[in-house]
C-alpha positions in Angstrom: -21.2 16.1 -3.7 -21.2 13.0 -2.7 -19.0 11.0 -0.1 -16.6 8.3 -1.6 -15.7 5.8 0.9 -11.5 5.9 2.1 -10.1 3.4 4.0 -6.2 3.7 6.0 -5.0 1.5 7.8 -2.0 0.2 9.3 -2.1 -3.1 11.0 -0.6 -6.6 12.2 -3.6 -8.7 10.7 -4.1 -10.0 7.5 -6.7 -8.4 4.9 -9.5 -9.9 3.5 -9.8 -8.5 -0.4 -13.4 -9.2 -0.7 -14.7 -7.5 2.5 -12.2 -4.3 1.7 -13.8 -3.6 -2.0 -17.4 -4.4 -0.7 -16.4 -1.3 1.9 -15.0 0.9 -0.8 -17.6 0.1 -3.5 -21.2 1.8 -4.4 -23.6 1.1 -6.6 -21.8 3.4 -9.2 -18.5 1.1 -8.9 -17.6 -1.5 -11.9 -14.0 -1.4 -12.2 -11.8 -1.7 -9.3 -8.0 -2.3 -9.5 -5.8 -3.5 -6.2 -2.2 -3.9 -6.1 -0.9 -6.4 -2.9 2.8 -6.2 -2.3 4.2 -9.4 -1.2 7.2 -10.8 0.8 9.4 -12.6 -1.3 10.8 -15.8 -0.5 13.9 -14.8 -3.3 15.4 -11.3 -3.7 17.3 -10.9 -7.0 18.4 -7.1 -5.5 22.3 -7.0 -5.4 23.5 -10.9 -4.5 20.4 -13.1 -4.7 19.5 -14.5 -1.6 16.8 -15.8 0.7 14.0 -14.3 2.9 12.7 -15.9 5.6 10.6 -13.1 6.7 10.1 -9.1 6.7 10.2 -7.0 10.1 7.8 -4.0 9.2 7.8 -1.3 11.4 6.4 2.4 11.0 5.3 5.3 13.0 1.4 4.9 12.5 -0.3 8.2 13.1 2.7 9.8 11.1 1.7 6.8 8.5 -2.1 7.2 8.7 -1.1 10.8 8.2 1.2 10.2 5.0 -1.2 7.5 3.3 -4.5 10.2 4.0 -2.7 12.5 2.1 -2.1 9.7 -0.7 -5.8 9.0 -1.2 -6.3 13.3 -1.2 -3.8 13.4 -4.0 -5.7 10.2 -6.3 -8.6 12.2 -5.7 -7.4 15.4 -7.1 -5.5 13.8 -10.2 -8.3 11.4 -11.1 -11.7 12.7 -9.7 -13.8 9.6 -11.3 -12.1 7.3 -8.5 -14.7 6.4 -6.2 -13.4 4.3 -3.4 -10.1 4.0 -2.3 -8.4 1.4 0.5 -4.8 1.8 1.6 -3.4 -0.8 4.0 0.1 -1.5 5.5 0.9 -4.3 7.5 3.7 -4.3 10.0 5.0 -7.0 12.4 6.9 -10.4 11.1 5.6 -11.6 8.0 6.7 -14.7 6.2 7.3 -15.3 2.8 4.6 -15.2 0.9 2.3 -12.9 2.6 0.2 -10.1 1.4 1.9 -6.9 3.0 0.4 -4.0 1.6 -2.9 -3.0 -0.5 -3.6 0.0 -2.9 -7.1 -0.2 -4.1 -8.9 2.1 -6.4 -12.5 2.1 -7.3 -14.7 3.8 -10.3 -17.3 3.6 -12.3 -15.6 1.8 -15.4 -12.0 1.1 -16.5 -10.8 3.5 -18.4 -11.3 6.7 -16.6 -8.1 6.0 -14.7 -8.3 3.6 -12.2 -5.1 1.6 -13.2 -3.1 4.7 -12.7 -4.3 5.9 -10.2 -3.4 2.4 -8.1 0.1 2.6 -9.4 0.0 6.0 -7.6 -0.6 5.2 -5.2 1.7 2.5 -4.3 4.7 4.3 -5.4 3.5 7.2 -3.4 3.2 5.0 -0.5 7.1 4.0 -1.4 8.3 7.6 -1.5 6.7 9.3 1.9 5.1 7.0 4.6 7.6 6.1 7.2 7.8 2.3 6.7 10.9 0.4 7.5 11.6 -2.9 7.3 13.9 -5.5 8.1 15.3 -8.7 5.9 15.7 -11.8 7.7 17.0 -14.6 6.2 19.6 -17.9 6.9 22.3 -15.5 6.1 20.8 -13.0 9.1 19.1 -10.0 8.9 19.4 -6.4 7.4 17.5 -3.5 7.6 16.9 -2.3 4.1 17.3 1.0 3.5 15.1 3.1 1.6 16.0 5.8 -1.2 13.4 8.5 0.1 15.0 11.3 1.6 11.7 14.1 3.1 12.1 17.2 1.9 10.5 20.5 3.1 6.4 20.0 3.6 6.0 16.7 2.9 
């Protein structure tokens, strides 16, 4: 069987898109899809208001852990995935800025690649320990997230 390339990673740097599918491609690869969250400068959730910036925090090994176990599950649901990058940044990052990255590699388009990215961000949404805080000229909040664990997750 042979060995499709993973990366996790959670990290204060920025991510270069180009240099992160060239590690998670082979020469099989011709469709890849990435989804890159982003701070917004506007939030329409509850009273509109501005962001200045987003606090990120985590617990990384626990995180590592949690977004390993992601790329295990796209694996199992769609086997033709090749390559796979999952990156969370933490620290203070203004508006505007690339925060987190789901990208999922096959050989073509349609065996599942687009789903499988969706995955795997709203997988990253529901169980890696992530918090973050709002700050904006108003002050800041710590937004709360609706994941609750349960039992061995």
């Amino acid at each position: 069987m042979m060995k499709y390339p993973t990366i996790i990673q959670v990290t204060d740097c920025g991510f270069d898109l180009d240099s992160i599918l060239a590690k998670i491609s082979l020469p099989t690869t011709g469709a890849s899809v990435a989804f890159t969250g982003i701070v917004r400068g506007v939030t329409q959730r509850g009273k509109p208001h501005t962001t200045d910036l987003l606090e990120y925090e985590t617990y990384q090994s626990m995180a590592e852990e949690k977004m390993y176990q992601i790329s295990m599950e796209i694996r199992e649901r769609w086997p033709s995935v090749e390559g796979i990058a999952i990156i969370q940044r933490i620290g203070r990052l203004g508006a505007g800025t690339p925060t987190t990255l789901i990208a999922c590699n096959a050989a073509h388009r349609d065996t599942g690649v687009f789903e499988a990215a969706r995955y795997g961000i709203d997988r990253l949404k529901e169980i890696v320990p992530v918090w973050k805080k709002e700050i904006g000229p108003d002050g800041s909040e710590w937004i709360e997230g609706t994941y609750r664990a349960k039992p061995g997750e």
